[in-house]
Structures are given as C-alpha cells and as structure tokens.
C-alpha positions, 0 to 999 in steps of 0.5 A: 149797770149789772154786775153778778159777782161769783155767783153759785148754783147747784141741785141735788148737789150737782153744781151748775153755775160755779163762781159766775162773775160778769159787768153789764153796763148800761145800755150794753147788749149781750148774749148768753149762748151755751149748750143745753144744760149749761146753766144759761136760764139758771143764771138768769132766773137767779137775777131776779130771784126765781131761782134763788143763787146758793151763794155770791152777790148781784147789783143792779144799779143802785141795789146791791144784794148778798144771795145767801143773806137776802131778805124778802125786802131787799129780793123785792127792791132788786126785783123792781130793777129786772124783768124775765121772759124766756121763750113763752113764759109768763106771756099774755097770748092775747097781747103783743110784745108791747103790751106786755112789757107795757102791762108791767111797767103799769103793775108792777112797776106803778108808771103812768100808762103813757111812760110805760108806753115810751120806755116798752117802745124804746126797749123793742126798738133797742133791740130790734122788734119795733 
C-alpha cells in the first residue's frame, strides 16, 4: 500500500503540490491526469525521492517516512520499494520493457535472475504490455 499524506512542493517559492493526501492499495491501478503544469510528475518524483517533497509524510508498505525529516538510510530503504519511468527516462534503448524492468530487480533490488523475470512478467501483463 501507498499512502502520500499532505504532501507539499513548491519552487522558487511558486507552490505546486499543496497538502497532497491519497491511498493506493495493493494491487490498485490508478491514473494520474491533469494539464501540464499541475504538478503530475512533481508528485511522482517526490515518491522516490528524486525530487525531495518540502514537507508531509509518504509510506509504502512497511516503510513510513517524514519528508522533511528523512535521513540518507530511510530515503534508501522507501527507495527499494518504488521504481520510475516517465516517458523515456532512464530506459536502455537496446533493451525491451522486460528487460528493463528486469535489470533492475537484479541491481538494485538483488533478486535471482529468474524471479525478477516472473515479477517483470507479472507487472506488464498487469498492466497490459505483455
């Protein structure tokens, strides 16, 4: 489960995510659609941390974090719970979906080859690319 409670954002004192709060659950699919500029990719970046949020708190699963008070250790174990890609970031060209996903379940994630086959398999077909 995901749960983003009030989760704030703001650049050159221009605020873009205010008080952001939702539950994901397990197994859920959702969407997130808005106009350019709303704050879409701000909010997912701030899940894992590649952009840092100014304030509110993020769980997954059994990690829970303070945003403004998160350490290098606790940012690292939430980490290991998420994974990004938006649009062409961070894609090898010279690999498909699979073996992207794949690649990084082995590296990062230090799974036997073979699992992190079965769970790539699972989340494409989850989501209708395999």
């Amino acid at each position: 489960m995901i749960t983003i409670n009030k989760i704030s954002k703001s650049f050159s004192g221009e605020r873009v995510l205010k008080e952001v709060s939702l539950s994901i659950h397990s197994g859920e699919i959702i969407c997130i659609i808005g106009p350019s500029g709303s704050g879409k990719t701000t909010l997912l970046r701030t899940l894992n941390f590649l952009e840092p949020a100014d304030s509110g708190q993020i769980r997954i699963d059994d990690v829970a974090l303070d945003c403004a008070k998160a350490g290098k250790k606790e940012i690292e174990k939430l980490r290991a719970k998420t994974a990004m890609v938006f649009q062409s970031w961070n894609l090898f060209h010279n690999l498909t979906a699979l073996q992207n996903i794949t690649e990084g379940l082995i590296y990062a994630q230090k799974r036997p080859r073979q699992e992190a086959q079965d769970i790539a398999e699972r989340l494409l077909k989850q989501v209708g690319l395999l």
